[in-house]
LUMNUKE-162799 format. One record per residue (C-alpha): residue in three letters; x, y, z. Coordinates in steps of 0.05 Angstrom, whole numbers, padded with zeros to 5 digits, always signed. Last residue first. Example, Ala and Ser with C-alpha at 12.3 -4.5 7.8 and 13.67 -1.06 7.14 Angstrom:
// LUMNUKE-162799
ser+00273-00021+00143;ala+00246-00090+00156;
//
This chain:
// LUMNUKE-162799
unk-00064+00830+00532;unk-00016+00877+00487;unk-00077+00927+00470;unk-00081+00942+00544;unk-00146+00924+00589;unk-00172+00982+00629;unk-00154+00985+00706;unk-00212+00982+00742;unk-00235+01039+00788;unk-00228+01042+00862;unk-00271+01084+00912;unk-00331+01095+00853;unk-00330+01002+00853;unk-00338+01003+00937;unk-00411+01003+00940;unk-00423+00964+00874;unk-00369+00911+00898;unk-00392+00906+00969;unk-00463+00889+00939;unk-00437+00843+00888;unk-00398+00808+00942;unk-00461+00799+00996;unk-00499+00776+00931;unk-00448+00723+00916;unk-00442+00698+00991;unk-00530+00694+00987;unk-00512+00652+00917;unk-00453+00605+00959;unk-00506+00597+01020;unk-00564+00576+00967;unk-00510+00528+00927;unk-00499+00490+00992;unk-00572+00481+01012;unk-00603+00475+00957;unk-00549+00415+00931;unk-00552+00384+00992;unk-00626+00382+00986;unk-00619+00341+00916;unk-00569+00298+00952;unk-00620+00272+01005;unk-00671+00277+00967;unk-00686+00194+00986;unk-00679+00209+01049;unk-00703+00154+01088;unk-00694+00099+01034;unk-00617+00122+01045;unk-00587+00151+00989;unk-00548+00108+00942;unk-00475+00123+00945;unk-00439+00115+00870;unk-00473+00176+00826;unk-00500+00223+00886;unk-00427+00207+00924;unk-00390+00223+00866;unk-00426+00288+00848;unk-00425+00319+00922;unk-00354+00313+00920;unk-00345+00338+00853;unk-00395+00398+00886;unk-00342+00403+00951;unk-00283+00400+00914;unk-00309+00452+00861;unk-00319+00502+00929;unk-00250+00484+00960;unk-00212+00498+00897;unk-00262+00562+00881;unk-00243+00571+00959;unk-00164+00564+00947;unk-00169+00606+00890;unk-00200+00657+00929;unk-00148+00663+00978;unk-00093+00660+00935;unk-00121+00729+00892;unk-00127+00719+00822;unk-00084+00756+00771;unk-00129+00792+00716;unk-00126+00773+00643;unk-00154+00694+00665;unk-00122+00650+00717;unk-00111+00585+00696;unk-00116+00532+00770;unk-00180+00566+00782;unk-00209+00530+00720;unk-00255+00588+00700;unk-00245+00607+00628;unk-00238+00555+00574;unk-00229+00492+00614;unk-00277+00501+00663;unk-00326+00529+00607;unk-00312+00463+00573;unk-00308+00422+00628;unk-00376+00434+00654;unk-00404+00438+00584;unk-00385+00364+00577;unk-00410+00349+00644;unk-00479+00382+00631;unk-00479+00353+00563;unk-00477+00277+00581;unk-00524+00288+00635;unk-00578+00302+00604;unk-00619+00260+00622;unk-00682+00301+00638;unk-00680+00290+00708;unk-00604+00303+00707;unk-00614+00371+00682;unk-00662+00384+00736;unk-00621+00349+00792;unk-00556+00392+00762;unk-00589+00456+00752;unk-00556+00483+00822;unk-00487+00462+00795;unk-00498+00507+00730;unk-00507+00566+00777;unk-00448+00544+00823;unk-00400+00546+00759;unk-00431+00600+00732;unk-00422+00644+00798;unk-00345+00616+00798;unk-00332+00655+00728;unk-00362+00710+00747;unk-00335+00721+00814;unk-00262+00704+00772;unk-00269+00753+00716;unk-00297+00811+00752;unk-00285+00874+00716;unk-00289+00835+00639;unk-00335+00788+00658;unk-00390+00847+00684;unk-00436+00837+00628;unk-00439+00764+00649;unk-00464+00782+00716;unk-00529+00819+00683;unk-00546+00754+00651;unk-00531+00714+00713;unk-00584+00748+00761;unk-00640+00717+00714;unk-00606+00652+00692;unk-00619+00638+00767;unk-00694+00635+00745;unk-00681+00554+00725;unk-00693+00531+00800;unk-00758+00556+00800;unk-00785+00612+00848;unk-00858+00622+00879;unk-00846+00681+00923;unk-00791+00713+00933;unk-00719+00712+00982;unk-00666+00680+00937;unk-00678+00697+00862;unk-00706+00764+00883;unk-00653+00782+00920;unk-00611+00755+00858;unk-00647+00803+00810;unk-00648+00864+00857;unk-00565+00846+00866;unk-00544+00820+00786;unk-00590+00895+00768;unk-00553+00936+00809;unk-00477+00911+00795;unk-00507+00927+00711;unk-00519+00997+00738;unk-00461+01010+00776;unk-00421+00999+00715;unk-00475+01047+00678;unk-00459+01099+00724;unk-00381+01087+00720;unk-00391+01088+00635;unk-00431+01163+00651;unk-00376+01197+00697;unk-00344+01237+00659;unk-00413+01272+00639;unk-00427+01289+00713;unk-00476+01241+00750;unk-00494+01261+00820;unk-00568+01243+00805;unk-00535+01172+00784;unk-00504+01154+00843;unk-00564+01178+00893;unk-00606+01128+00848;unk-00553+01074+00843;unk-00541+01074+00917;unk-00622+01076+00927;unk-00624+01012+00885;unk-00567+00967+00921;unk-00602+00994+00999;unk-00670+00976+00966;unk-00658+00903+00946;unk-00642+00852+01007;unk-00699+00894+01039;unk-00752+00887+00985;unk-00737+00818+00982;unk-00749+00800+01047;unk-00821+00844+01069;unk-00841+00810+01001;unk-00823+00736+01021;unk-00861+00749+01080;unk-00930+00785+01057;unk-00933+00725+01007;unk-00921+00677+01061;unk-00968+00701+01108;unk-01021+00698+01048;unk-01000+00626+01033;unk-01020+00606+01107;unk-00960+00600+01165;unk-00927+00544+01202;unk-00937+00479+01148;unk-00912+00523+01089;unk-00847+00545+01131;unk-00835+00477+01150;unk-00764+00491+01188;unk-00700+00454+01177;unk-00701+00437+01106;unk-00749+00488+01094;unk-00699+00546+01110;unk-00665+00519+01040;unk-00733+00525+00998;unk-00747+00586+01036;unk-00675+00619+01022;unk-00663+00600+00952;unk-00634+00537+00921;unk-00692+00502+00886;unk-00732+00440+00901;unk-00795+00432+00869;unk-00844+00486+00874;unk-00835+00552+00921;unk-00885+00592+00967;unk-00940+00563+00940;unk-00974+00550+00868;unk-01037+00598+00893;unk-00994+00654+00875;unk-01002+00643+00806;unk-00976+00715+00778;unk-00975+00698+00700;unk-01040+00665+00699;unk-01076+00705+00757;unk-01059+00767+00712;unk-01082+00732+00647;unk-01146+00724+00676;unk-01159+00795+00706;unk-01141+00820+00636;unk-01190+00772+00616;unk-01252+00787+00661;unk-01240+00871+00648;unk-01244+00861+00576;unk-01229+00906+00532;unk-01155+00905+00532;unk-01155+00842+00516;unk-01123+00831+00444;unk-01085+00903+00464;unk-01043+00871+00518;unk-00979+00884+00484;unk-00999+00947+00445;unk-01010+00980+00527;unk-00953+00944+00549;unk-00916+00985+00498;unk-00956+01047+00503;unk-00959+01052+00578;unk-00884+01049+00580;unk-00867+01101+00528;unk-00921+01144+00550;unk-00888+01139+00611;unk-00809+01150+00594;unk-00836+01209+00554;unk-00866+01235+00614;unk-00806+01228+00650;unk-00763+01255+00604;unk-00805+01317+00602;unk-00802+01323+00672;unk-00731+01314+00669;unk-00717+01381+00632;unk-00652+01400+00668;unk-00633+01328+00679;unk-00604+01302+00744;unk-00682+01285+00772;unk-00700+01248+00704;unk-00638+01206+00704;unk-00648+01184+00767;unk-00719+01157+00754;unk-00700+01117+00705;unk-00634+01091+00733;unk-00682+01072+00807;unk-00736+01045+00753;unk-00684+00996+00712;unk-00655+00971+00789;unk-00723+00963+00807;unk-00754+00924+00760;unk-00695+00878+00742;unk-00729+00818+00784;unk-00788+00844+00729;unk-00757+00799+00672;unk-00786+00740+00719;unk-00857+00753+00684;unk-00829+00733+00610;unk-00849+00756+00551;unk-00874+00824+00572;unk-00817+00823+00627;unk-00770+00828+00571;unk-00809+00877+00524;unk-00819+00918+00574;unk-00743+00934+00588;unk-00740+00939+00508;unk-00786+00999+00503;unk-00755+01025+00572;unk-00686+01029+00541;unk-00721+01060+00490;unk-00742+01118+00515;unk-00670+01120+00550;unk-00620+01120+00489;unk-00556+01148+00529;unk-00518+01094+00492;unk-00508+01061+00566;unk-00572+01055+00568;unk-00596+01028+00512;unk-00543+00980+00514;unk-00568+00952+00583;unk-00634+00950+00561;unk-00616+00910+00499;unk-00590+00861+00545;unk-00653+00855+00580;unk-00681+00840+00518;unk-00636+00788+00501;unk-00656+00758+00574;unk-00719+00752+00561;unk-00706+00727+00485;unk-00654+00676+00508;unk-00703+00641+00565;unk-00744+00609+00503;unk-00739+00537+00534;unk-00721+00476+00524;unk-00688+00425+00573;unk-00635+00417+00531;unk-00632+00477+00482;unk-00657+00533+00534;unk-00634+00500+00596;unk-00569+00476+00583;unk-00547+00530+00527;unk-00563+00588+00587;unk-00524+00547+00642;unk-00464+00520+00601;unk-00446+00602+00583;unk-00413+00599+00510;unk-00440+00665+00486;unk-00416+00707+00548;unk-00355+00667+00541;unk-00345+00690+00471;unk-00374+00756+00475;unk-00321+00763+00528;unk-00259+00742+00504;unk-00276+00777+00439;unk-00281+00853+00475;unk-00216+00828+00515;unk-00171+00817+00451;unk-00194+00886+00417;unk-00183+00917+00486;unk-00236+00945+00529;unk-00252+01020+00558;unk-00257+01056+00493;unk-00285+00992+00461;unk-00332+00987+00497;unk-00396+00993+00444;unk-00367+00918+00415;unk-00385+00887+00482;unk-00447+00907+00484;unk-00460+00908+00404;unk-00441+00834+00403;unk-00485+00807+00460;unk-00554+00850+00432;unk-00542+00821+00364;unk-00531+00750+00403;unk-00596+00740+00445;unk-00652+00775+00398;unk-00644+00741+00326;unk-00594+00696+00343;unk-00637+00665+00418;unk-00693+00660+00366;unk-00663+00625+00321;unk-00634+00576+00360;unk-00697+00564+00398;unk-00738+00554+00336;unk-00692+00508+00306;unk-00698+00458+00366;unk-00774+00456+00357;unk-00764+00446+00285;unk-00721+00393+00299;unk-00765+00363+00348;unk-00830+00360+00308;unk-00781+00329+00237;unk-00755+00265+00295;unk-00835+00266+00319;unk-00850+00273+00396;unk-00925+00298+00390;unk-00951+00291+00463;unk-01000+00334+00442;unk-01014+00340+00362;unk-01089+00308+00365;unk-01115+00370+00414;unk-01105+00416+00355;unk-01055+00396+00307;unk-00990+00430+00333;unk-00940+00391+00291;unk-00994+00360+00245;unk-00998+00431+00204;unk-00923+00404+00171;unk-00885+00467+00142;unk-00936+00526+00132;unk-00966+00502+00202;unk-00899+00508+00230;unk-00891+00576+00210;unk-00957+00597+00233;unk-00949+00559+00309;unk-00877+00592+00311;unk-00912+00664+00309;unk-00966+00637+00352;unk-00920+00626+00405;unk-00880+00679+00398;unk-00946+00727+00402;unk-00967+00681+00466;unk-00883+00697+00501;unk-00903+00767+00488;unk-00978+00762+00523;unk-00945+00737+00594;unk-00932+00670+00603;unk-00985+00624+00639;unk-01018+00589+00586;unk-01056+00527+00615;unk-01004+00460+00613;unk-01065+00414+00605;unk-01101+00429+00666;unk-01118+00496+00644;unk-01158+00470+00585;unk-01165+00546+00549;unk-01166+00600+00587;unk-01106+00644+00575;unk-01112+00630+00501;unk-01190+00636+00499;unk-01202+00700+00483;unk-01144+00706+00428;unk-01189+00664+00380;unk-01153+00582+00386;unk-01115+00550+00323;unk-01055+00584+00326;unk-01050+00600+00394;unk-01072+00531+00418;unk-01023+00491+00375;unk-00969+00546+00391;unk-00983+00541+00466;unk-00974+00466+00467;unk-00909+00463+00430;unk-00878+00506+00484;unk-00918+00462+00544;unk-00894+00401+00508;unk-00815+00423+00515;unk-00832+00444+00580;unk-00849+00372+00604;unk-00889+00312+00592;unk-00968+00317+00618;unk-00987+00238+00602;unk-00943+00221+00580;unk-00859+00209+00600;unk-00836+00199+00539;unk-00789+00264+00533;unk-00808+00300+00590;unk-00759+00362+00591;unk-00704+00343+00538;unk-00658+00291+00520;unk-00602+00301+00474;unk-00593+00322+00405;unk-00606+00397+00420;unk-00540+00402+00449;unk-00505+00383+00393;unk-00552+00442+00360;unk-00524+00488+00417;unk-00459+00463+00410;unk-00456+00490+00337;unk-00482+00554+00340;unk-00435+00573+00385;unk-00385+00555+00343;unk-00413+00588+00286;unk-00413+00655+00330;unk-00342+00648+00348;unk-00313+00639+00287;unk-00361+00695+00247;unk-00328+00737+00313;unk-00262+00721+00297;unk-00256+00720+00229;unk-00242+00796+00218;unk-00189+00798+00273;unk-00143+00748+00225;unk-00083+00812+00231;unk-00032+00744+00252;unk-00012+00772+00318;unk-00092+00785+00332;unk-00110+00718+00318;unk-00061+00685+00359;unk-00086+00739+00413;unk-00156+00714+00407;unk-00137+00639+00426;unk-00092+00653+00479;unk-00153+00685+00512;unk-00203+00622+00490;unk-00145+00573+00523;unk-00139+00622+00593;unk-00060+00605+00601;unk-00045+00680+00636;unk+00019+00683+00677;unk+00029+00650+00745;unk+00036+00693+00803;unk-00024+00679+00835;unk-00044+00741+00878;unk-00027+00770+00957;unk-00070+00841+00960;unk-00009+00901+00954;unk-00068+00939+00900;unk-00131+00901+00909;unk-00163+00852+00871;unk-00221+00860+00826;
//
């Protein structure tokens, strides 16, 4: 947020979906607003789903879209022993156990529908019109059942420190973010129940609710693996709380049996064999992948460029490397929420959890940038905590979407989907972030003129990849320009969440008036 006497646009609000919300305030509509917004999300994420997705035709391994139907033909028709086993060469389960119960839950619905959608060995490749819907529904649903609730009762649990028009501004974009739609309805994937948990986390906190905070903090790394980038900002709250409370050991105790029971439950179907838990760990932790796969925009892959980090130093040196980094781009951000939180006073409990969500966009974008064996589509990871920030920083926000759904652009495109990555561009450009339409909060000159700077730079980028063919050469040539400039824009972003969870006890934000 800008500073008091700091140089800002002097232009008045003209944010569309905030001029929107206010029209429905000053005629008493408020009660539509949210069934509004939630249809229309709805709604371009099945347009969405009518494009492309991740290896459509292109046997004889496809994409993501056939690994997801994959698992629920092989959990549905396959005893629990063999799920992590089970023709490893053939997009092998590799998700932990929650993302297998999904799985198999879809499996059993589809097989009450049409049993040839995940037909056992004779459904892969399976690319029906009635296969793809379901496929598509499945996502949606999902994403409303877990995603959404958990959007709505964030933003709806602030309103002591939010307006009525604000709260809807932000469920709205929160709901409406290109990158999340993109990936999980174009290039398919379930990334909306990891991060819904997540979510829930951050409610659960902030509610005061802490056994199960840590319920729902399992369940999102128990579906997916990268739900543990939030590991140690969730611990460092944790473990604050306990040492500030009069009776923490108890809390602690409590916080383990809650834990240990939940992964416990989880991993029941193999808890009996030493071989399978072992199994399922080598599954979800594949070190042997390398340092990095494909092209993505975090340190190594960007270092790479100029220096073969793979060709210099063994997988182990690697491993022992990209740990040493991440653990110091994220302890200084976790001991500044512990020490904040152990000198919590009951005033001070919405600042803790403000420092919180800071905490969790910095561990999760350290580990975005500096660990081991990162894809391009875990920067959804670090921007799920960002987005519960919109309201306090509108414009960091807004530009860390804009270089997060950059970075997907050679996936995305890949799967042909342009079309609605430039349409979502626009839209969110258009609806909250063009830096020419400041949102609630004036934006300082300076950073205007970078967000100007930075979109030049990407359109830039854009024109040359579409009209300029790369030299036979360099034929990546524009895929590594895009690592390279979105990595130093996401190590900028974590220098500025950093400052801004350091410096956000000096100067608090002002709260949003009923007249915005």
């Amino acid at each position: 947020m800008p500073r008091k006497g700091s140089r800002t646009a002097s232009r008045p609000s003209v944010v569309p979906v905030q001029r929107w919300f206010q029209f429905l305030e000053s005629q008493s509509a408020q009660d539509i607003a949210l069934p509004v917004t939630v249809l229309f999300a709805l709604l371009v994420r099945w347009c969405i789903g009518l494009h492309g997705y991740s290896g459509q035709g292109t046997p004889p391994l496809y994409g993501d879209y056939e690994a997801q139907r994959h698992w629920m033909e092989i959990t549905t028709h396959l005893p629990v022993s063999q799920w992590y086993s089970y023709d490893l060469q053939y997009w092998g389960l590799d998700y932990p156990p929650l993302t297998a119960f999904q799985s198999w839950l879809c499996g059993a619905v589809a097989t009450y529908i049409d049993p040839s959608w995940i037909a056992l060995y004779k459904s892969r490749g399976l690319e029906s019109h009635t296969s793809k819907q379901f496929m598509r529904a499945t996502a949606i649903a999902l994403e409303f059942i877990i995603y959404v609730p958990a959007i709505v009762l964030f933003f709806r649990s602030q309103h002591t420190k939010m307006s009525w028009v604000a709260r809807q501004v932000s469920i709205f974009s929160v709901l409406l973010q290109p990158c999340l739609i993109l990936i999980d309805h174009g290039h398919f994937q379930y990334n909306s129940v990891m991060l819904g948990f997540l979510v829930w986390t951050v409610y659960f906190a902030a509610q005061e609710s802490y056994i199960l905070m840590a319920v729902s903090f399992c369940c999102s790394f128990m579906f997916k693996q990268m739900g543990l980038y939030y590991a140690p900002a969730v611990f460092a709250f944790l473990l604050a709380q306990c040492f500030r409370r009069k009776h923490g050991t108890v809390l602690f105790v409590k916080l383990g049996v809650a834990v240990v029971a939940t992964v416990g439950v989880m991993l029941g179907p193999w808890i009996t064999s030493v071989d399978q838990l072992q199994q399922i760990l080598v599954r979800v932790f594949p070190v042997a992948r390398g340092l990095y796969e494909d092209k993505v925009a975090n340190v190594w892959c960007a270092v790479n460029v100029a220096v073969k980090l793979r060709s210099l130093f063994d997988a182990q040196s690697l491993v022992r490397l990209s740990t040493c980094a991440t653990a110091l781009a994220f302890i200084p951000s976790c001991i500044h929420l512990f020490y904040t939180i152990r000198r919590q006073t009951r005033t001070m409990q919405s600042t803790a959890i403000r420092v919180f969500k800071y905490c969790l966009v910095n561990t999760s974008l350290a580990f975005f940038l500096f660990s081991f064996q990162v894809h391009e589509k875990s920067i959804l990871v670090p921007l799920a905590p960002a987005l519960l920030l919109i309201d306090e920083e509108e414009w960091a926000v807004n530009w860390f979407v804009q270089v997060a759904l950059f970075s997907l652009y050679p996936l995305l495109y890949v799967d042909g989907l342009q079309i609605p990555y430039w349409v979502m561009t626009v839209l969110w450009a258009f609806l909250r972030s063009c830096p020419a339409c400041p949102a609630h909060t004036p934006t300082p000159k300076c950073v205007m003129v970078l967000q100007w700077m930075s979109m030049l730079v990407m359109l830039a980028l854009h024109t040359a990849h579409a009209f300029v063919p790369p030299p036979s050469s360099l034929p990546d040539i524009y895929v590594v320009l895009n690592v390279v400039y979105c990595c130093a824009m996401f190590v900028a972003f974590l220098a500025y969440f950093n400052y801004r969870q350091f410096t956000c006890l000096q100067v608090q934000p002002t709260l949003k008036q009923k007249k915005d």
